[in-house]
Structures are given as structure tokens and as C-alpha cells.
C-alpha positions, 0 to 999 in steps of 0.5 A: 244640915243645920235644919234637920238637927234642930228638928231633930233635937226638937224631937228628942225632947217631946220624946224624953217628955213622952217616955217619962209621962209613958211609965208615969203612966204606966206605972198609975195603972199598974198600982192604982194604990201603990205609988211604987209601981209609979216610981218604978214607971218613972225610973223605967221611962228616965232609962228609956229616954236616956238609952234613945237619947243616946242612940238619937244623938250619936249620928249628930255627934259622929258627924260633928267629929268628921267635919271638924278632923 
């Protein structure tokens, strides 16, 4: 069980990585000459990988919860 947490928080951070690079991204191509849409990409992709890294971590805390009652 020990293994598949490590992979999984292996994947959460080239997720993180992949949401914030995604509205960089995003937003260079929207606004080639505005940098608004650039921070506007960044903010949208930190509240994407917030949101997912709740939502990956949740069963490894509920399971963390059972073993220890």
C-alpha cells in the first residue's frame, strides 16, 4: 500500500507542475502581448492543481484516518 502512495504523490507533483506550465501556457497564447492573460493562465492553472490535489489526496488521507481509529 506504501508503494502506490509514493507513486501517487510522485504523480501529483508533475501534475501541479503540468497544471501551472498548461495556463502558463495558456495564457502566452491568448495574450501574446499582454501579460494579463499570462497571470490570468498561471492563477487559473494554481487553482486547478489546488482543486486536483485535494481531490488526489483525499483517499490517502481517509485511509490514514481508518488505520489509526
Amino acid at each position: 500500500m506504501k508503494k502506490w502512495a509514493a507513486l501517487r504523490l510522485t504523480g501529483l507533483g508533475f501534475f501541479i507542475g503540468g497544471c501551472i506550465a498548461g495556463g502558463a501556457l495558456a495564457g502566452w497564447y491568448l495574450g501574446a502581448q499582454k501579460p494579463f492573460f499570462m497571470i490570468l493562465g498561471i492563477i487559473a492553472g494554481l487553482l486547478v492543481a489546488g482543486y486536483g490535489t485535494y481531490r488526489m489526496l483525499l483517499p490517502l488521507i481517509q485511509n490514514s484516518k481508518k488505520e489509526n481509529s
